[in-house]
ZABA-528328 format. One record per atom (N, C-alpha, C): atom name; x, y, z; residue number from 1. Coordinates in pm, whole numbers. Example, Ala and Ser with C-alpha at 12.3 -4.5 7.8 and 13.67 -1.06 7.14 Angstrom:
REM ZABA-528328
REC atome      X      Y      Z num
REC     N   1319   -569    780   1
REC    CA   1230   -450    780   1
REC     C   1320   -330    780   1
REC     N   1285   -225    708   2
REC    CA   1367   -106    714   2
REC     C   1290      3    787   2
END
This chain:
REM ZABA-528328
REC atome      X      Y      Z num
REC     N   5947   9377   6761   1
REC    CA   6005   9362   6894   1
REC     C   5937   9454   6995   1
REC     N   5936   9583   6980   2
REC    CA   5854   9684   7042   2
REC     C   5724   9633   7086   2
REC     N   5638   9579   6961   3
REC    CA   5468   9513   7001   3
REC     C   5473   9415   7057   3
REC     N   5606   9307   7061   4
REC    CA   5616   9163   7171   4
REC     C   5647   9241   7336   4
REC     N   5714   9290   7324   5
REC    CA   5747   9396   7475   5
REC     C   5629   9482   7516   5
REC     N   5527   9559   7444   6
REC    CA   5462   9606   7478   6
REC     C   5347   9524   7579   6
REC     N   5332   9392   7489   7
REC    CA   5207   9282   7508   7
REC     C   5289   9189   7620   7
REC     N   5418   9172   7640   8
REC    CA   5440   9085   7764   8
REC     C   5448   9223   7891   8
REC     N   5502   9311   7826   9
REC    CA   5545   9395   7952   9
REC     C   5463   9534   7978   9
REC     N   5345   9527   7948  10
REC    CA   5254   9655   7915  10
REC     C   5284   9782   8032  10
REC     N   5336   9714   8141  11
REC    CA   5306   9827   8298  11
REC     C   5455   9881   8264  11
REC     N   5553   9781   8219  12
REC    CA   5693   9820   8248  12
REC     C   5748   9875   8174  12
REC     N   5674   9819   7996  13
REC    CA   5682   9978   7863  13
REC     C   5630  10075   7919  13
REC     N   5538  10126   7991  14
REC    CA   5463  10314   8013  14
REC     C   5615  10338   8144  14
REC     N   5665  10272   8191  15
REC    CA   5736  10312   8334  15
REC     C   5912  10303   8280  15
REC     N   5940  10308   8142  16
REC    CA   6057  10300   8172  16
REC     C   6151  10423   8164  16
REC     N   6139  10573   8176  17
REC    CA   6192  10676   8230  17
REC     C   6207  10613   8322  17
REC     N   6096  10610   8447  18
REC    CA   6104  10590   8602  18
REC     C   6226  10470   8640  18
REC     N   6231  10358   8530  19
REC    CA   6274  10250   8557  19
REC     C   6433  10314   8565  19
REC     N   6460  10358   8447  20
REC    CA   6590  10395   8393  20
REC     C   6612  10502   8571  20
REC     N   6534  10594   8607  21
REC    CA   6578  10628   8736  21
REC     C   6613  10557   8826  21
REC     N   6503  10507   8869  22
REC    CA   6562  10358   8972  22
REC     C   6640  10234   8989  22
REC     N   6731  10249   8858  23
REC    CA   6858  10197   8830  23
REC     C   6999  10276   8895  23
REC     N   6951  10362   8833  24
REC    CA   7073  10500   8839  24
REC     C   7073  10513   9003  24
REC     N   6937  10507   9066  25
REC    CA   6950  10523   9235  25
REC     C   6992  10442   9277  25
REC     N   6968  10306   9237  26
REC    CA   7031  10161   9291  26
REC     C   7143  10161   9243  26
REC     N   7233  10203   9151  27
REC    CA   7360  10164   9134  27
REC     C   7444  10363   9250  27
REC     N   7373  10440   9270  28
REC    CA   7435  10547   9361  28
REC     C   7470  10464   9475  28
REC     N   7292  10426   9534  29
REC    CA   7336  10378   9658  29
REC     C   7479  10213   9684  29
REC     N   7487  10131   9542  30
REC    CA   7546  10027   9600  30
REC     C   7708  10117   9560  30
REC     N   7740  10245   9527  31
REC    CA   7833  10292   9507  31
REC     C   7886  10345   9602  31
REC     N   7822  10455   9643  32
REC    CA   7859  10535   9750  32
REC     C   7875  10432   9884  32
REC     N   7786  10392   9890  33
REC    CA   7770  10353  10063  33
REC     C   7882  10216  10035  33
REC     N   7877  10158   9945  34
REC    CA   7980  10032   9906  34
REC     C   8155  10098   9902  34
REC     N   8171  10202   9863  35
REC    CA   8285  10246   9860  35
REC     C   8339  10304  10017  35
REC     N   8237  10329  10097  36
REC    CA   8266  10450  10236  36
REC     C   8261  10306  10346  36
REC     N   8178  10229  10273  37
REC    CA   8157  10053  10383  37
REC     C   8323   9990  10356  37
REC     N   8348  10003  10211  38
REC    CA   8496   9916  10197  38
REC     C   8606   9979  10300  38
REC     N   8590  10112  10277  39
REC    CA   8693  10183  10343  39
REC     C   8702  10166  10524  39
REC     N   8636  10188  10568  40
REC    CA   8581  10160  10679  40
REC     C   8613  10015  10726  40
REC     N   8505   9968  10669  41
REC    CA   8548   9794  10720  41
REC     C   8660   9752  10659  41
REC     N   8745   9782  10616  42
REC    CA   8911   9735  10574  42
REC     C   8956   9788  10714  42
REC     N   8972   9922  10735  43
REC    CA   9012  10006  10889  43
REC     C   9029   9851  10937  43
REC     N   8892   9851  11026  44
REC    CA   8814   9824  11120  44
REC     C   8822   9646  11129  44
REC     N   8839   9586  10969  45
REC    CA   8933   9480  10993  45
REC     C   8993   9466  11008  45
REC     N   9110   9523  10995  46
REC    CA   9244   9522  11027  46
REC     C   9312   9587  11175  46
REC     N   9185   9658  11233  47
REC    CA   9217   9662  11382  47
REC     C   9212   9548  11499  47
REC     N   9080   9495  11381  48
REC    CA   9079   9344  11485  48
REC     C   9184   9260  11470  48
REC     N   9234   9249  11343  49
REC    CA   9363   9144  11394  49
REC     C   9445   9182  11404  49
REC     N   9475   9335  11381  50
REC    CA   9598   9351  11451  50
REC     C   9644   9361  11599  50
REC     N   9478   9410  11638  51
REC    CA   9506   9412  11817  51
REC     C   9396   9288  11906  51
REC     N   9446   9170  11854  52
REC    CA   9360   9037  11910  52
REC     C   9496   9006  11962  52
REC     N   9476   8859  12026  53
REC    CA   9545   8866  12097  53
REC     C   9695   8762  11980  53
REC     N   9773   8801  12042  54
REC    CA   9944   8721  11948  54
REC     C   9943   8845  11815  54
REC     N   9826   8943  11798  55
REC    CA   9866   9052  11681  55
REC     C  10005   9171  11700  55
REC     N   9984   9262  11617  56
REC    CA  10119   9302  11600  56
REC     C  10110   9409  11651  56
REC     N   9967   9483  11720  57
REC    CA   9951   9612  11816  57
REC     C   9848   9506  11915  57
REC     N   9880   9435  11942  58
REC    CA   9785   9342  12067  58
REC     C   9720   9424  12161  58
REC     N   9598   9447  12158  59
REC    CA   9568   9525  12285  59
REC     C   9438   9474  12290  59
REC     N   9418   9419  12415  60
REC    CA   9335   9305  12426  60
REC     C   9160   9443  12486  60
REC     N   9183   9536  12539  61
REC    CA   9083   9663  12543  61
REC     C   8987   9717  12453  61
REC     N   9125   9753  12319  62
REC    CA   9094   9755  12214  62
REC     C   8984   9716  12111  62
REC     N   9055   9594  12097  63
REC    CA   8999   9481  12046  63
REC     C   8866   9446  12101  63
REC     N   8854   9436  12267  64
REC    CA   8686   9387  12263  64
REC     C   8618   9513  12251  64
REC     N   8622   9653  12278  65
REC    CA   8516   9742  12236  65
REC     C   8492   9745  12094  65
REC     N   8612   9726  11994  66
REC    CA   8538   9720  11838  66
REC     C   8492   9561  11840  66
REC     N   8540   9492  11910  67
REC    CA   8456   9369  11845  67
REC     C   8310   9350  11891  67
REC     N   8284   9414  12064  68
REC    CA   8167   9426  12102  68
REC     C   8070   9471  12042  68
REC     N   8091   9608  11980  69
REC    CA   8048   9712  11886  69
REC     C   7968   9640  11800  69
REC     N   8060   9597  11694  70
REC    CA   8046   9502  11553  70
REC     C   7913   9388  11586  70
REC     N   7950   9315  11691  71
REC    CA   7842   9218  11728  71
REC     C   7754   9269  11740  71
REC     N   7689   9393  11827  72
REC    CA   7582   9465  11870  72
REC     C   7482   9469  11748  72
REC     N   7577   9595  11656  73
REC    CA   7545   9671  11516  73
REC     C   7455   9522  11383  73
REC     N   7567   9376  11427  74
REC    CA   7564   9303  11325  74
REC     C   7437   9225  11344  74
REC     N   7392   9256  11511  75
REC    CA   7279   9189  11561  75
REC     C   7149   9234  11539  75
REC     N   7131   9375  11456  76
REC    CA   7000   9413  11446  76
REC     C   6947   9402  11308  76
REC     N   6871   9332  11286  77
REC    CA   6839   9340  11160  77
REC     C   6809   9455  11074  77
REC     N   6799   9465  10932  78
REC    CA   6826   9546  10897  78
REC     C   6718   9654  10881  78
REC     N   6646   9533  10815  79
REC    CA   6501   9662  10817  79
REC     C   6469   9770  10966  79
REC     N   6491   9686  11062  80
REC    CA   6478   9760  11182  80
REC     C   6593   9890  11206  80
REC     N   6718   9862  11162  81
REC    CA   6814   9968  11096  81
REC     C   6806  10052  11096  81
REC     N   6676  10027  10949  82
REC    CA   6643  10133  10899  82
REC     C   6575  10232  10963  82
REC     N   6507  10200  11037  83
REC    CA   6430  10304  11082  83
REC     C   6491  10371  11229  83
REC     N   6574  10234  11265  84
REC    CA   6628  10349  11371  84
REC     C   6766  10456  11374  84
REC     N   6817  10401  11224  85
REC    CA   6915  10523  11150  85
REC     C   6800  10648  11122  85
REC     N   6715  10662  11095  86
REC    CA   6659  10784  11058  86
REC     C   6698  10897  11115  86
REC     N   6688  10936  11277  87
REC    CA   6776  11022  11300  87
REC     C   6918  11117  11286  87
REC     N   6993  10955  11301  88
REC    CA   7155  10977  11237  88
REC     C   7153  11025  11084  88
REC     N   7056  10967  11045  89
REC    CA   7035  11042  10863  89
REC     C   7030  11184  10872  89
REC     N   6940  11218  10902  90
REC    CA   6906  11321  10892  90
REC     C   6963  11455  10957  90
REC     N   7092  11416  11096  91
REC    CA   7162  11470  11131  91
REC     C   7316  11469  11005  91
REC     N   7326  11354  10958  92
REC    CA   7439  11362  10879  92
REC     C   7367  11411  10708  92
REC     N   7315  11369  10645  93
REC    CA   7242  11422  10492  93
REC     C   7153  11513  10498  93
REC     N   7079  11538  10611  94
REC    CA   6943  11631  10631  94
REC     C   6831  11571  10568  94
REC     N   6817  11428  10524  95
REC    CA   6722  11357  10515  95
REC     C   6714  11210  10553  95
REC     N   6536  11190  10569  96
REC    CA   6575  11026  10598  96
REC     C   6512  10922  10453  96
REC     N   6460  11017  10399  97
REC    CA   6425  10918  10298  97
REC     C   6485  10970  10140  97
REC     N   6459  10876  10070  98
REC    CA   6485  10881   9915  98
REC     C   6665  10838   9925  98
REC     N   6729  10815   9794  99
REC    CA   6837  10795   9770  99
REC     C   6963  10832   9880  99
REC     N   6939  10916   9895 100
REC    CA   7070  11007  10049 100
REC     C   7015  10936  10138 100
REC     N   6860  10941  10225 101
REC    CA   6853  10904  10337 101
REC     C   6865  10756  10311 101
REC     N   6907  10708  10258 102
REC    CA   6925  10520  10246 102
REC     C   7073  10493  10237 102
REC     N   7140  10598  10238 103
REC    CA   7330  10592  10256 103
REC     C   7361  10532  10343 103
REC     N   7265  10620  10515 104
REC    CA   7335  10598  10637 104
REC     C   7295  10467  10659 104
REC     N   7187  10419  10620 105
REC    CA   7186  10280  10752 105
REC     C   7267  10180  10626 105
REC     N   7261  10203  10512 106
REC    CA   7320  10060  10406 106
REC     C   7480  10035  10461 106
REC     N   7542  10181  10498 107
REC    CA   7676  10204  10570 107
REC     C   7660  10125  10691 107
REC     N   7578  10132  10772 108
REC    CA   7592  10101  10911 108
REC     C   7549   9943  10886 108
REC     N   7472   9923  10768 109
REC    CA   7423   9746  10766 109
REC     C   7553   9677  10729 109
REC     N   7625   9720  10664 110
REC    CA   7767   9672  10568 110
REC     C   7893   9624  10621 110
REC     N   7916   9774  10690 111
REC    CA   7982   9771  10781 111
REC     C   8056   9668  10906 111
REC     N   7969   9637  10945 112
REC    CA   8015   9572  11042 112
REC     C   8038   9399  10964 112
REC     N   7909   9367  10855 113
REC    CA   7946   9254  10783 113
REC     C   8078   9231  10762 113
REC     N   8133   9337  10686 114
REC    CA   8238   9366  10596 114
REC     C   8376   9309  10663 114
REC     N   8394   9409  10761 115
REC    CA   8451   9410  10877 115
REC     C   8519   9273  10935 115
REC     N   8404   9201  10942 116
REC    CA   8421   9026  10975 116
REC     C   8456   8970  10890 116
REC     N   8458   8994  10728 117
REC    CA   8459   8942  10635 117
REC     C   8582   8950  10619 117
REC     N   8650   9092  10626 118
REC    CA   8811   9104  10640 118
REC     C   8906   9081  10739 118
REC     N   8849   9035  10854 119
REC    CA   8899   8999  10942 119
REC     C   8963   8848  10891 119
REC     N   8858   8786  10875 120
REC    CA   8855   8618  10851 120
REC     C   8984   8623  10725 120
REC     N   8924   8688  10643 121
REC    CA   9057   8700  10508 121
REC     C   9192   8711  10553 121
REC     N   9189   8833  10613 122
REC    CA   9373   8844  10710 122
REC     C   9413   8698  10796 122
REC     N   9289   8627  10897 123
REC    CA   9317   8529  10964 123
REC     C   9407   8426  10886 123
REC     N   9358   8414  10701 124
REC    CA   9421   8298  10658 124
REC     C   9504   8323  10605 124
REC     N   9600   8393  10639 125
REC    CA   9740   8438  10646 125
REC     C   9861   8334  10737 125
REC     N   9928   8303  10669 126
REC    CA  10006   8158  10726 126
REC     C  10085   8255  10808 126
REC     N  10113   8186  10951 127
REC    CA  10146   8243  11066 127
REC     C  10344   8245  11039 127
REC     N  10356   8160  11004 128
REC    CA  10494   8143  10917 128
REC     C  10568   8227  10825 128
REC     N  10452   8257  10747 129
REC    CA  10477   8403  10660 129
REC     C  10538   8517  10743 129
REC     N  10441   8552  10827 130
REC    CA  10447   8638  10942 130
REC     C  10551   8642  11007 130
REC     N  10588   8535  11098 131
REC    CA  10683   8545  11222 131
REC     C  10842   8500  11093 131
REC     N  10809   8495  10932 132
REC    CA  10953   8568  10874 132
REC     C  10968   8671  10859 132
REC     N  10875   8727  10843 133
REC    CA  10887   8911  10786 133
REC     C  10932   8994  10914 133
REC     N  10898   8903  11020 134
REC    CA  10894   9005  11132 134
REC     C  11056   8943  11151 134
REC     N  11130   8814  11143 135
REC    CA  11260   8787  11204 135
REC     C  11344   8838  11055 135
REC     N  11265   8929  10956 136
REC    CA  11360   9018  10889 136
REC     C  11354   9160  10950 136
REC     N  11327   9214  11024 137
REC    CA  11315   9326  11090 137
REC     C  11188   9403  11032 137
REC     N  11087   9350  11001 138
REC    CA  10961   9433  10926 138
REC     C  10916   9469  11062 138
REC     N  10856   9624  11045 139
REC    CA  10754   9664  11149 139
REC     C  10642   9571  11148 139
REC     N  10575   9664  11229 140
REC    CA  10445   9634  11274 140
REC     C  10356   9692  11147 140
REC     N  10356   9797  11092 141
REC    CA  10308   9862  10983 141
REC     C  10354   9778  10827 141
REC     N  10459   9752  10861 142
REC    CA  10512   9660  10765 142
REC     C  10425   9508  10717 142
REC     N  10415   9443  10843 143
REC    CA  10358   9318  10863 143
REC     C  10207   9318  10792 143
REC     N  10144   9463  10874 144
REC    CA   9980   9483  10806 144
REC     C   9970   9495  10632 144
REC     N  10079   9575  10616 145
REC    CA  10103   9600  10456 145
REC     C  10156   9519  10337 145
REC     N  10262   9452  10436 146
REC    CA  10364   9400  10287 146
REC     C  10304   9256  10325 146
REC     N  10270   9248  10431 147
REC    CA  10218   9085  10433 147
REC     C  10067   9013  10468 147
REC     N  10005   9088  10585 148
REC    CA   9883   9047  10553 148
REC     C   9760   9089  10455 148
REC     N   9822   9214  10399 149
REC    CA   9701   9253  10297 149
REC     C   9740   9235  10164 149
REC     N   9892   9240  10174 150
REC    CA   9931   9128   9995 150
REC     C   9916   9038   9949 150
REC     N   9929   8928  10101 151
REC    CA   9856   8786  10085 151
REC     C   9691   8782  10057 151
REC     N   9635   8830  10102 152
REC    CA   9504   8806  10150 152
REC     C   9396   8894   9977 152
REC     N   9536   8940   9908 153
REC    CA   9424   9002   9781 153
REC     C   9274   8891   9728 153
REC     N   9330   8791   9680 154
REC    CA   9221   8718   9682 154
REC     C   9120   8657   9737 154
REC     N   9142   8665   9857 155
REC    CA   9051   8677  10001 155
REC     C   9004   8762  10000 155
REC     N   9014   8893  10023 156
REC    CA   8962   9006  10003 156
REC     C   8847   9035   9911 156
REC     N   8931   8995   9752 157
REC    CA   8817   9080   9680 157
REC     C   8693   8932   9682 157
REC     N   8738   8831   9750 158
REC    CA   8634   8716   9749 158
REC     C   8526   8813   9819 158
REC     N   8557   8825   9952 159
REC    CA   8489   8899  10037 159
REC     C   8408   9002   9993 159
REC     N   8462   9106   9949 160
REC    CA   8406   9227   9863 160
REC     C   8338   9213   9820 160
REC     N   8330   9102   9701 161
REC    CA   8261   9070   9610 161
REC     C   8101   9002   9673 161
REC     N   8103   8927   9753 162
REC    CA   8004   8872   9845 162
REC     C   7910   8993   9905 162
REC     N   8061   9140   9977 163
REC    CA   7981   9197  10047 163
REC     C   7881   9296   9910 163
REC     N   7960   9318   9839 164
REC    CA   7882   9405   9730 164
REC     C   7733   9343   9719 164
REC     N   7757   9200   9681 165
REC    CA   7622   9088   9641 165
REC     C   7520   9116   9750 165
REC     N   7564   9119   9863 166
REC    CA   7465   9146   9955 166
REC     C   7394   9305   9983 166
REC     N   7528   9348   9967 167
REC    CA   7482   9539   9974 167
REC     C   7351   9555   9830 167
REC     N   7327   9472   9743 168
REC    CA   7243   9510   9626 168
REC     C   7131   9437   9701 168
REC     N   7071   9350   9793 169
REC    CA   7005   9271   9850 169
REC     C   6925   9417   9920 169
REC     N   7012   9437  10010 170
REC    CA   6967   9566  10141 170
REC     C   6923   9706  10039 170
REC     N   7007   9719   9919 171
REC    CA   6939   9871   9808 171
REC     C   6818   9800   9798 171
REC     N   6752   9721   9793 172
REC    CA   6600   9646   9747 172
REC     C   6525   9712   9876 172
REC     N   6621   9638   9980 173
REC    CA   6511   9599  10139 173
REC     C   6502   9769  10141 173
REC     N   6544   9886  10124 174
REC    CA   6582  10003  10173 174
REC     C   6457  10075  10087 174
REC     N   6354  10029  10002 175
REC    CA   6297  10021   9883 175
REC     C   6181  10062  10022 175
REC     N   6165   9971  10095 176
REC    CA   6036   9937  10175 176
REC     C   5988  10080  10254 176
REC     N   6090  10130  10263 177
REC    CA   6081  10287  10371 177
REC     C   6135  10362  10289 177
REC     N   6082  10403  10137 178
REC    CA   6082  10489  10040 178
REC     C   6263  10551   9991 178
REC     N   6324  10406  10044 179
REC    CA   6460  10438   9989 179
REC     C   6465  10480   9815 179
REC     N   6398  10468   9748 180
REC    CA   6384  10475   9597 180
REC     C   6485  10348   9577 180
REC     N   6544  10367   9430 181
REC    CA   6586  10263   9388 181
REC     C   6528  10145   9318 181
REC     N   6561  10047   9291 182
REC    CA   6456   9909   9240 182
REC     C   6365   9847   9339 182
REC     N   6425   9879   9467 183
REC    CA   6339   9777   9556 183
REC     C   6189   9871   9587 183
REC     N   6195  10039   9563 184
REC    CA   6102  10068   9552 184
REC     C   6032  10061   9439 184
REC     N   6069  10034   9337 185
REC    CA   5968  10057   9231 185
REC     C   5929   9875   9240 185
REC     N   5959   9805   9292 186
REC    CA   5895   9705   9259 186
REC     C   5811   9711   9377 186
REC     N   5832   9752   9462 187
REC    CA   5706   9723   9611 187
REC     C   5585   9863   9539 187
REC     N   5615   9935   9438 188
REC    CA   5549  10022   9475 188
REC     C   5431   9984   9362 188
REC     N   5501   9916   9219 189
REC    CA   5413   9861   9090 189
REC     C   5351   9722   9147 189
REC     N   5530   9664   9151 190
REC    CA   5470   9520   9159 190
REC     C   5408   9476   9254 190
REC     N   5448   9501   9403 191
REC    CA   5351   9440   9525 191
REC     C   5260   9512   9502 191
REC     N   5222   9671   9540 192
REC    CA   5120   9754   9589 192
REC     C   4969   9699   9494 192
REC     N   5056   9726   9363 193
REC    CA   4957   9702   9243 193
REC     C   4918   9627   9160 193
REC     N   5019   9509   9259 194
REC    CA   4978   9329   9126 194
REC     C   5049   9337   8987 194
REC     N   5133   9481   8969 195
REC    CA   5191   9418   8848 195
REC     C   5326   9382   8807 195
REC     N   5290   9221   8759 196
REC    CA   5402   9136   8802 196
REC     C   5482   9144   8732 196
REC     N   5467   9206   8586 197
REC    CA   5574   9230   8541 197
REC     C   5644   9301   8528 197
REC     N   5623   9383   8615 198
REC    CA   5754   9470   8701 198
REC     C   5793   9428   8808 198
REC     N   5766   9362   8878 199
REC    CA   5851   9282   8963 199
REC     C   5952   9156   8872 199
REC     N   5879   9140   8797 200
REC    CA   5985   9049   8682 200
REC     C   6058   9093   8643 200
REC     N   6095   9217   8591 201
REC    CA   6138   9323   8529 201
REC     C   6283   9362   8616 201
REC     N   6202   9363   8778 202
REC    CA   6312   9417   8866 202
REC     C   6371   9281   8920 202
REC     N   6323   9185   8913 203
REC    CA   6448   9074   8985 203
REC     C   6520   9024   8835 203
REC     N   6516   9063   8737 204
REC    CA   6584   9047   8642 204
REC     C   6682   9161   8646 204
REC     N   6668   9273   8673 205
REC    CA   6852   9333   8663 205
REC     C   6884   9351   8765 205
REC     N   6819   9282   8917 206
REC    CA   6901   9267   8999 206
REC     C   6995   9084   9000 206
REC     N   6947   9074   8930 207
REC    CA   6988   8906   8897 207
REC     C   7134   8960   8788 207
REC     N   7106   9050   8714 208
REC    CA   7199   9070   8613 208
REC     C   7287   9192   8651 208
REC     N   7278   9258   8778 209
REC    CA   7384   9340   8833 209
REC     C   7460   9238   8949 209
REC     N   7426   9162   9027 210
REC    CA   7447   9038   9093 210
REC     C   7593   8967   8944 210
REC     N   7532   8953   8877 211
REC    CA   7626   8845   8827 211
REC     C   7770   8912   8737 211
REC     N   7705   9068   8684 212
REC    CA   7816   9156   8706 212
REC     C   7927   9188   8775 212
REC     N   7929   9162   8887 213
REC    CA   7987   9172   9007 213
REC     C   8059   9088   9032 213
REC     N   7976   8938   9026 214
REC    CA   8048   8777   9044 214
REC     C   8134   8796   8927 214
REC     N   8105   8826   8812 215
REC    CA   8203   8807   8708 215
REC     C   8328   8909   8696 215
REC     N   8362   9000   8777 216
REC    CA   8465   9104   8746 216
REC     C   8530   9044   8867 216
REC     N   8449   8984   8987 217
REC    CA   8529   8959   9186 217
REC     C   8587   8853   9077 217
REC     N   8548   8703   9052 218
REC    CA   8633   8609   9008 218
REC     C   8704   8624   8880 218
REC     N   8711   8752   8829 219
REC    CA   8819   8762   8749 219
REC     C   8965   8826   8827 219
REC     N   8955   8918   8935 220
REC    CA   9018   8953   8972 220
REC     C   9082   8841   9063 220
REC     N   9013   8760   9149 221
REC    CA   9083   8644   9241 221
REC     C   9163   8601   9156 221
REC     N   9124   8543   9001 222
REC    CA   9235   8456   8917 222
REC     C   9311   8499   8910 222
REC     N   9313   8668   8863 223
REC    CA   9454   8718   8848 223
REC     C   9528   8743   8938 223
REC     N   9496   8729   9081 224
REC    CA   9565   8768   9180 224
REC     C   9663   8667   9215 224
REC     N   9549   8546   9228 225
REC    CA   9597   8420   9308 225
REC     C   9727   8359   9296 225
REC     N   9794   8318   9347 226
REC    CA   9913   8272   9324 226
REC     C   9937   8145   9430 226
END
């Protein structure tokens, strides 16, 4: 087995310390910045519908500076992001490159996705549901809690699950401006240096952390769904 792996995969047997690193960086970055993006864009969804307009803190002010915001942020692509987070990196981590400096912009790429993603989830919340909880005397805090984010579990982790899929997309693209991770070691073997089977190598466990993900999000929707 060793001499069939050696002879298909000759560049990616001498590199797999490095490999085994640039796993470990790609699963930091879709951790960290995936956990500080959920938190955030849950907020930040749930400000939008709560203060749009017929919501349960309506404030129509509100509402368009984060939604303006979101559009702006959601409008720049990412790679370009990247480089113009470098600053903000390096004021918040004290670096702009390697594993840390690829936190801030994957946060700021996510983010605002996310955001929309949970918005839309709360939207399909039956308006009926709602205007009972509220003619039982539920707050306003109530309404966000016991009803649009109880309903919406399987919406949610649909969402999540999508945004995660994509956040492992951007740990690649973040590869290009020495984010480390997989997306660098394949631009750095496989493009720089023609060898393809490390780029084979690397869209194979991003294919197989991808489907990791799909398989734990749609286990959780089943169990949620009702």
């Amino acid at each position: 087995m060793h001499q069939f792996l050696v002879k298909e995969l000759p560049n990616v047997m001498t590199k797999l310390p490095e490999l085994k690193d640039c796993i470990i960086q790609t699963l930091v970055m879709i951790s960290i910045s995936g956990i500080i993006a959920f938190i955030l864009g849950m907020i930040i969804g749930i400000v939008l519908i709560a203060t749009k307009k017929g919501g349960v803190f309506e404030n129509k002010i509100v509402f368009n500076i984060v939604d303006k915001i979101i559009n702006i942020v959601r409008s720049i692509p990412f790679i370009i992001l990247l480089t113009a987070a470098i600053p903000l990196s390096r004021l918040i981590v004290g670096t702009a490159i390697g594993t840390k400096g690829a936190i801030v912009p994957l946060i700021l790429g996510t983010v605002p996705f996310f955001s929309r993603q949970v918005e839309s989830a709360l939207s399909e919340v039956d308006d009926g549901v709602i205007e009972a909880a509220k003619s039982m005397g539920t707050g306003p805090f109530g309404v966000i809690f016991r009803v649009y984010l109880r309903e919406s579990i399987p919406s949610i982790t649909r969402v999540t699950t999508i945004t995660f899929i994509s956040l492992i997309g951007l740990t690649a693209m973040a590869g290009a401006i020495g984010g480390g991770g997989l997306g660098d070691f394949a631009i750095r073997y496989g493009y720089q240096r023609y060898q393809h089977d490390v780029t084979c190598i690397t869209i194979l466990i991003l294919l197989l952390l991808v489907s990791i993900i799909q398989f734990f999000g749609n286990l959780i929707i089943k169990k949620t769904t009702h």
